[in-house]
N, C-alpha and C positions, 0 to 999 in steps of 0.2 A: 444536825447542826446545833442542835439546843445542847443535846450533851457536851458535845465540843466548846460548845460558848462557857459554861459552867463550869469544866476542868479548866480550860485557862483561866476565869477569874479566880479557882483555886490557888493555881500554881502556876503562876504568871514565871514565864521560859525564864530566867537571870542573863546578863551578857557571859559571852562563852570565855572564859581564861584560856586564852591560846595555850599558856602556859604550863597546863596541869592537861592529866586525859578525860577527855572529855565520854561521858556515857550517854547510855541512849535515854535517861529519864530526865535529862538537862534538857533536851532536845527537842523531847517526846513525851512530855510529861502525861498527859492524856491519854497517851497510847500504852502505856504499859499499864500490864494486866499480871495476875501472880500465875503459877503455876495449874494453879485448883479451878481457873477460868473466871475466877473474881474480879469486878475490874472497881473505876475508882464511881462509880453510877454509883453504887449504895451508900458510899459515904459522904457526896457532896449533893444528897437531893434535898437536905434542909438550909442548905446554903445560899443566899441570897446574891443574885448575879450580880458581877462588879462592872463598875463603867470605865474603868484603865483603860487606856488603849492600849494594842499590841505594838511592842516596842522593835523597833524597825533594825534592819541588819544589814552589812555592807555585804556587797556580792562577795569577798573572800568568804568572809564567815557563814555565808548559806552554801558556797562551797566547800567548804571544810566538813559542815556540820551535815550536806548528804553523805560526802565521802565515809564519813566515821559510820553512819548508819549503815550505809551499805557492805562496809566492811563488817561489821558485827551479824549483822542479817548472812550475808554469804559464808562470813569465813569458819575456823574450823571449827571454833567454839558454839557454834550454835547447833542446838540439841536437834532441831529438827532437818538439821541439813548433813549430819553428820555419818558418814556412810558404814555399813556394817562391817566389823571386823574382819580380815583376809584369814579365808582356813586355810592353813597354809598346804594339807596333805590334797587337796583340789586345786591350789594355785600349781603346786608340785607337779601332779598329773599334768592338767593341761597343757604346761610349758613343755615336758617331756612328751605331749604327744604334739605337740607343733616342730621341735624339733626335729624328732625324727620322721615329719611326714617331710621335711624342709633341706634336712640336709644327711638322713640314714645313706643314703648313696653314697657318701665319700667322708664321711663319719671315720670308718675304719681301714682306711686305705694304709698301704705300709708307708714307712717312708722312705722318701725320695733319698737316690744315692748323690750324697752332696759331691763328696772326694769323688775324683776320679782313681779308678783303680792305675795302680802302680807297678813295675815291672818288679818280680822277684831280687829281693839281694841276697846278699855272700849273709847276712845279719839276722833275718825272717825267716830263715830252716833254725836259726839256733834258739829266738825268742818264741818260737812254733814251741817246741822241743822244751824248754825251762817254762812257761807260758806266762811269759813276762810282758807281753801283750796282748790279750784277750779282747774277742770280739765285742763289739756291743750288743748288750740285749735288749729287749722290749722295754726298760727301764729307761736306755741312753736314745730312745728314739726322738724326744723333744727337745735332747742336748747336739742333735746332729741337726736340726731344723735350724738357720740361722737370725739371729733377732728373736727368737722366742725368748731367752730370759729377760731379754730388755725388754720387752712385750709384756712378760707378769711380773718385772720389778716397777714401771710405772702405772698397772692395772693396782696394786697394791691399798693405795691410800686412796681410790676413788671408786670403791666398790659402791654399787649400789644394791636396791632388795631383790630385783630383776638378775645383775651377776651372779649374786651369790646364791639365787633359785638354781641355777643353770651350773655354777660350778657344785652342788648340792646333787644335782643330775648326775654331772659328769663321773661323778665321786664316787654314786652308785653304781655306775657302768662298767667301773675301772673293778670294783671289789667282786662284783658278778665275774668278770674276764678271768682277775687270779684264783677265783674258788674254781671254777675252770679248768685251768689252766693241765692239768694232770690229763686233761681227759682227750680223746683221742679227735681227731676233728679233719674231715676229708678236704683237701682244698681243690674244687674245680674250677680250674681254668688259669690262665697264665699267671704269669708275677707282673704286676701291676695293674689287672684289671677288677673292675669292682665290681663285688657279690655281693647282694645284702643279705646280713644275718637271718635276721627272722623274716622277712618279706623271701613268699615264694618267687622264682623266675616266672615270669610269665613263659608258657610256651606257646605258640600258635597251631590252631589241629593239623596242619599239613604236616606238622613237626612227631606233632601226636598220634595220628590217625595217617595208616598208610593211603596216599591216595589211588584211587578204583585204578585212573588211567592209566599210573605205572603196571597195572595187575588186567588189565587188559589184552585180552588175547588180540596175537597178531593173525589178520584173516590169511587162510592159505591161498594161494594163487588158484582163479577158477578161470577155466579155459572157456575163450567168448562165445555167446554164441550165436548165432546168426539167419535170416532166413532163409529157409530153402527152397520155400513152397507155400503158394496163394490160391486158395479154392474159390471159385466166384456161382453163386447158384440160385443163393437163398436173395428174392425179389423186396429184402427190407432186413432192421437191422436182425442183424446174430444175436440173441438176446444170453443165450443159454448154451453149456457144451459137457458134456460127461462121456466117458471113455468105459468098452465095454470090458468086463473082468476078466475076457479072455485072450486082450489085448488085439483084438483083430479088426476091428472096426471102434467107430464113432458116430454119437448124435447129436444133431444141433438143435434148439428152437430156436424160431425168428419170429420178428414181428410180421410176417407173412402167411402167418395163424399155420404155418407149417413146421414138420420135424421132419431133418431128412437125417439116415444114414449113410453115412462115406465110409469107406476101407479105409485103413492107417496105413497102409502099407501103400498103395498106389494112389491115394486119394479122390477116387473112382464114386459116383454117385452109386447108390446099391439100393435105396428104397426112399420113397417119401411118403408120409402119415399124413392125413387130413382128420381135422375132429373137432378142432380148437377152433372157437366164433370172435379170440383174441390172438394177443402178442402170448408167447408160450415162453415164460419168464422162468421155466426150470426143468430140470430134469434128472433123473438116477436112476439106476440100472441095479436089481438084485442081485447078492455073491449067490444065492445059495436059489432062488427062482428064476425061471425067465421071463420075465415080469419087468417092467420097465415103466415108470409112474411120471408122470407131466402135470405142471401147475402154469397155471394164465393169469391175465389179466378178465379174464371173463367169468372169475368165482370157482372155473372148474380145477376137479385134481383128478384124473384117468390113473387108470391102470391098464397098459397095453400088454395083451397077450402077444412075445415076441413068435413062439411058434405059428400063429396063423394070421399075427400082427394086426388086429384086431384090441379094440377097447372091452375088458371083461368086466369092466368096478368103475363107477362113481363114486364121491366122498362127497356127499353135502354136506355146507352146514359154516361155509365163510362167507360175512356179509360183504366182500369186497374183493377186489384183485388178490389175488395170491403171488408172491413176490421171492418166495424159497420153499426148498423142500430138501429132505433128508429122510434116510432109511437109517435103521438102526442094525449096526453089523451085528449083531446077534440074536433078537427079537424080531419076529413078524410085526414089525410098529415103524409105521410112518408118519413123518412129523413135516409142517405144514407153517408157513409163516407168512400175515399179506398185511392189506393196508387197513385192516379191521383188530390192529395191535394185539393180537392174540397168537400164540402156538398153538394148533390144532394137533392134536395126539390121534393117529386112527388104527385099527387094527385093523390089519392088510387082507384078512380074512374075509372077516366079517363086515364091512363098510361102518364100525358103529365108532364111535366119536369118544376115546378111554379119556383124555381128559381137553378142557380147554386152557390153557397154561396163559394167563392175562396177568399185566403188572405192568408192561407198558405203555408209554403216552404216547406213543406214535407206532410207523410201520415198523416189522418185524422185518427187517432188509435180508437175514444171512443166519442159518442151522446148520450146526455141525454134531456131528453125535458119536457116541463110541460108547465103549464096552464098560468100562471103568466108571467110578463117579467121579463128577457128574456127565451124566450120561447125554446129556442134552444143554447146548449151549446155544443164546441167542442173543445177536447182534441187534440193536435196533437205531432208527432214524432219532430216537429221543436221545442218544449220545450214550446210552448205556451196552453194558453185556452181561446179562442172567446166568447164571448155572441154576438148572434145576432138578430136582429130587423125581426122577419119573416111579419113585415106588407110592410116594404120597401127593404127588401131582402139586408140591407145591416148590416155591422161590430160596434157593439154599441162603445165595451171593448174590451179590450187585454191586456191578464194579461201575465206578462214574469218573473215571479217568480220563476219557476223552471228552472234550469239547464238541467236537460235532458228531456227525450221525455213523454209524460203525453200519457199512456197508458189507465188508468181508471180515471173515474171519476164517483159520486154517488152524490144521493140527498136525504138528509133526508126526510124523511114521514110526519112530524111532522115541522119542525124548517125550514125557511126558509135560506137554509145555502145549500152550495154546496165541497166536496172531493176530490180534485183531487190528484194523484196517477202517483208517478215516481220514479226512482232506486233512487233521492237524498232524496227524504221526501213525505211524504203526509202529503198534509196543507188543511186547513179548511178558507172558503170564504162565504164572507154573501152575502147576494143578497139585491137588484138587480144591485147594483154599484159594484160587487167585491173586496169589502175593504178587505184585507188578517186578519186572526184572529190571527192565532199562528198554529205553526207545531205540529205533534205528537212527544210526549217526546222526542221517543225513532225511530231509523233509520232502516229499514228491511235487509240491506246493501243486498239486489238483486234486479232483476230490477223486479217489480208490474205490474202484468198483470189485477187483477180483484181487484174490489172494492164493496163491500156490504155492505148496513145500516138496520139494523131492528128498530123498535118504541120503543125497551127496550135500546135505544143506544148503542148497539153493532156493533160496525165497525167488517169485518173482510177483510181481505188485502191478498191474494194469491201472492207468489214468483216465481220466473223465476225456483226458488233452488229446489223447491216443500218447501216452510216451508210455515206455515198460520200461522199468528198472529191475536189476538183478542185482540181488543182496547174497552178503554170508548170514548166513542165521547165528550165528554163535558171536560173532562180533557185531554182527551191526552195518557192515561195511557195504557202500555201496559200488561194487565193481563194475558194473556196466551200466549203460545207460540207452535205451536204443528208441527211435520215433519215426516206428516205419512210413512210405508215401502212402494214401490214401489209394483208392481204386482211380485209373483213369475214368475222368466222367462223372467224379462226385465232386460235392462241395467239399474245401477246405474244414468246415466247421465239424465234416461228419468222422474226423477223425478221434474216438474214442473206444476203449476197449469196455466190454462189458463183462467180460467171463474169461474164466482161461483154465489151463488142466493138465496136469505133464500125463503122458503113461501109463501104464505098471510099472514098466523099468524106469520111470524117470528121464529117461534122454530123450524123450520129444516131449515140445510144448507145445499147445493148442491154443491159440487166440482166438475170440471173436469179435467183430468188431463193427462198428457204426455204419461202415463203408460197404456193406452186405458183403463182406469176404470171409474166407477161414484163411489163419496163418499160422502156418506149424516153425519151428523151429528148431534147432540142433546144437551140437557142440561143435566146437571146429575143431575137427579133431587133426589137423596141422597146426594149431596155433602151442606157442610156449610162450614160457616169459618175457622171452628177450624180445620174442618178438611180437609178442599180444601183450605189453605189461597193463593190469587190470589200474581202475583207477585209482591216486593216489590216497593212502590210509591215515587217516589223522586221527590218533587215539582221544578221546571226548576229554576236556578239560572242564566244563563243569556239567554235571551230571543233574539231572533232575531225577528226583526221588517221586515223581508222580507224572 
C-alpha cells in the first residue's frame, strides 16, 4: 500500500482521451515494470508523498479503461501469452493420422455410376472404331460426381490453415497413387465394396483356424447292450471283480470280508475264500502264475495259492485300508494303492517293499500298469494322475486336470492312450508325456467308480447313482445309457456300481454292484440301426483345451 500511495503521487493517472488509444501506463502507471524486472520502487523512494486526491472517473471510463487492459493482458500481443509456433511437419502428421483412422474406409471408393447405362446405337460401333469417344479415366472421376466443381469453385476464396493442411494431404495421397500407378495390384472382392489399403482385413479364427468339430469323427453305430443275467450271493456290497486269463471263470470281493469264484459261462458259484477281517476292495489274477492277490480295508494284501486255494504271502507295510491293486504284465511286481497316499511297489517273490512311491495328498483310489513307460499310473482322491518312473522309483508327470478326485482309470488294449474317470469328466490322455486329448461329449453328472475299455472301443463308466453309460472312445459319444432295477428287497439308495470288467473277448460285461448282485451283460446281437438307433450325436462346438 505504501508503494502504491507513492507511484500515484508520482504519476497521478491524467483523464483518458477517448479519442486517441489509450495504453496500459495511462492506466496503470504503477504497475508497469520494464522488461529486466525493474520497477518504478528505485526511483520514487526519495520522493516526498503528495496529498492530491485520486481523481474520480465515470463508470464508462472505468469501463472502457478495464476493457483496454484486458485486452492487452489477453490478446496476441502479449509476450507471455503468446503460443509457440505450429511445426507444421507434426500438425501434417496428425491431421493425416486422424483422417485416415476417421474416414480410410471410404476414402478410396470408386465412383458412383452417375449415367445410367444406355442401349447400343447404329453411331457407338463407329465412334468405338475412330475413338472419338473415350472412356473416362481416374482423372474424370470428380467431374462425373455432380456439384463438385461448384463445391471447389466456392471453397476457393475461403480456404483456411486447417483446408489447406488436409488438401496438402490429399495432394500427397494422389502423387503416392500415380508413382503406383504401373504396378500391378490384385483387387479382392466385388465392384463397389470397400477394402482398405493399408489396414489389414480383420479375420476371425473360425475363418483362420479350421474348427476341431468340422474334423470330428463321426461315432460308428454300436449295437445295444443289455442285461442278461443277475447273480445274487455275496451277503454285502460287491466291492471288487477281475476275470480269469483263461476266460473261464470270475472273482468278486465284497464287503462280506468274502471272495467268491463263479464260472462265466453258467454263472454257477464254484469256490468261496475266507481270510479278509474287512471289505475286500480288490483283486487280480496273474497271466503268467496261478497266483491271485487281494487288498482290504483291513491293511491286508494276500496272495492266494489258486492250486490249493490257500493264502501263501502277506505284504506288510500300509498304514491304512488298501483301496487298489495292480500286477505288472511283465515283472514279478505288484503295486498297491490305500488311504495312507502312497503306491506300495512289492516283489511277488520275496514279500520285500521295492519302493514306496508317495507325492500325494490324499487316497490312492485306482493302479494301472503296463509294459511301456510309464509303467505305473495312479489315480488319486487329491484330483490328480501320476505316471511314474518304476526304474528310479520316482514321479515322471502330474497331471491336475481334473477337479475332483480320479477314482478310475483304464487303458486301451489297442491305442496307446490312457481314461481317467471323475464326478467332473472323463478325459482321454496319450502317453507317454500325457498330453490331454479331449473330454467325453457328454457329463455322467455322478461321481465314477469304474472304468472299462473293450478292442471294439467300447468305453463303459459305472455311477456312484447305479446308471452305466456306454461310450465310443474315439469320438466321445455317448450311445447308450442304461440304470438297471436294484435287487428286490434293497433300498433305493443302494443302487450304485463299484467295479466292472468286460472279458478277454470283450463281449461280456461284468458289473458289481451296492445291491449285493453280479450283472453281466451282452450285445444284442438282433439289434441294427433302424432298429436300435444309438443316441443322437452332437459334434462338440466348443471344445475345452483342458
Amino acid at each position: 500500500a505504501h508503494f502504491e500511495a507513492r507511484a500515484r503521487a508520482r504519476h497521478p493517472a491524467p483523464t483518458p482521451n477517448l479519442g486517441r488509444k489509450m495504453e496500459t501506463r495511462d492506466l496503470y502507471p504503477w504497475a508497469t515494470l520494464d522488461r529486466a524486472g525493474e520497477g518504478y520502487e528505485d526511483e520514487v523512494k526519495d520522493e516526498p508523498l503528495s496529498d492530491e486526491p485520486w481523481p474520480k472517473r465515470t463508470l464508462k471510463e472505468r469501463v472502457l479503461m478495464h476493457q483496454k487492459a484486458t485486452l492487452e493482458f489477453f490478446g496476441k500481443d502479449n509476450w507471455m501469452l503468446a503460443s509457440p509456433p505450429m511445426h507444421e511437419r507434426s500438425a501434417k502428421l496428425k491431421m493425416a493420422i486422424k483422417i485416415r483412422d476417421e474416414y480410410q474406409a471410404v476414402r478410396n471408393m470408386p465412383p458412383p455410376e452417375i449415367q445410367p447405362k444406355k442401349k447400343k446405337r447404329a453411331g457407338d460401333d463407329e465412334r468405338a472404331e475412330t475413338g472419338a469417344a473415350a472412356a473416362p479415366g481416374p482423372a474424370s472421376a470428380d467431374a462425373a460426381i455432380p456439384g463438385m466443381d461448384a463445391a471447389k469453385a466456392a471453397k476457393k476464396g475461403k480456404e483456411t490453415d486447417i483446408s489447406k493442411l488436409i488438401d496438402s494431404i490429399d495432394d500427397g495421397e494422389k502423387e503416392k497413387t500415380r508413382a503406383g500407378a504401373g504396378a500391378i495390384v490384385e483387387f479382392k472382392g466385388e465392384a463397389g465394396s470397400i477394402v482398405p489399403e493399408t489396414k489389414k482385413r480383420y479375420n476371425y479364427s473360425a475363418q483362420i483356424i479350421p474348427r476341431l468339430a468340422s474334423k470330428w469323427p463321426k461315432p460308428p453305430w454300436h449295437a445295444p447292450w443289455k442285461l442278461y443275467r443277475v447273480i445274487s450271493g455275496h451277503l454285502g456290497w460287491v466291492r471288487s471283480v477281475t476275470v480269469d486269463p483263461s476266460n473261464e471263470w470270475f472273482a468278486t470281493g465284497s464287503a462280506d470280508r468274502t471272495i467268491k469264484i463263479w464260472d462265466l459261462a453258467s454263472g454257477q458259484l464254484k469256490l468261496t475264500l475266507t481270510g479278509h477281517i474287512e471289505q475286500v476292495m480288490g483283486l487280480a489274477v496273474s497271466d503268467r502264475h496261478p497266483y491271485m492277490f487281494s487288498c482290504g480295508l483291513d491293511k491286508m494284501v494276500k496272495c492266494w495259492d489258486l492250486e490249493y486255494n490257500k493264502v501263501i504271502r502277506h505284504y506288510h507295510g500300509h498304514l491304512s485300508g488298501v483301496y487298489s491293486l495292480a500286477l505288472h504284465p511283465a515283472l514279478d511286481v505288484l503295486m498297491t494303492g490305500g488311504r495312507d497316499s502312497a503306491c506300495r511297489v512289492w516283489d511277488m517273490r520275496t514279500k520285500t517293499q521295492v519302493f514306496c512311491l508317495s507325492g500325494h495328498d490324499n487316497t490312492v483310489g485306482s493302479i494301472v500298469s503296463q509294459e511301456n513307460n510309464p509303467q505305473v499310473i495312479t489315480g488319486s482322491y487329491d484330483s490328480t494322475v501320476k505316471f511314474w518312473d518304476l526304474a528310479a522309483g520316482k514321479c515322471q508327470h502330474t497331471l491336475t486336470y481334473h477337479k475332483k478326485g480320479v477314482r478310475a482309470l483304464a487303458l486301451h488294449p489297442r491305442e496307446f492312450t490312457l481314461l481317467s474317470a471323475s464326478a467332473d469328466n472323463i478325459k482321454k490322455f496319450a502317453l507317454p508325456d500325457g498330453r490331454f486329448m479331449h473330454n467325453m461329449l457328454s457329463q455322467q453328472k455322478s461321481i465314477v467308480n469304474s472304468l472299462s475299455v473293450n478292442e471294439d472301443d467300447v468305453v463303459v463308466s459305472g455311477g456312484d447313482n447305479g446308471s452305466l453309460y456306454f461310450w465310443d472312445y474315439k469320438s466321445g459319444h455317448n450311445f447308450q445309457q442304461a440304470a438297471p432295477k436294484v435287487q428286490p428287497g434293497s433300498m433305493e439308495s443302494e443302487a450304485g456300481i463299484f467295479a466292472s470288467a468286460f472279458d478277454r473277448t470283450g463281449t461280456r460285461l461284468i458289473t458289481v454292484e451296492a445291491d449285493k448282485t453280479i450283472k453281466m451283460w451282452k450285445e444284442d446281437e438282433d439289434a441294427t440301426p433302424e432298429t436300435h438307433p444309438n443316441l443322437e450325436f452332437h459334434p462338440p462346438r466348443d471344445l475345452r483345451r483342458y
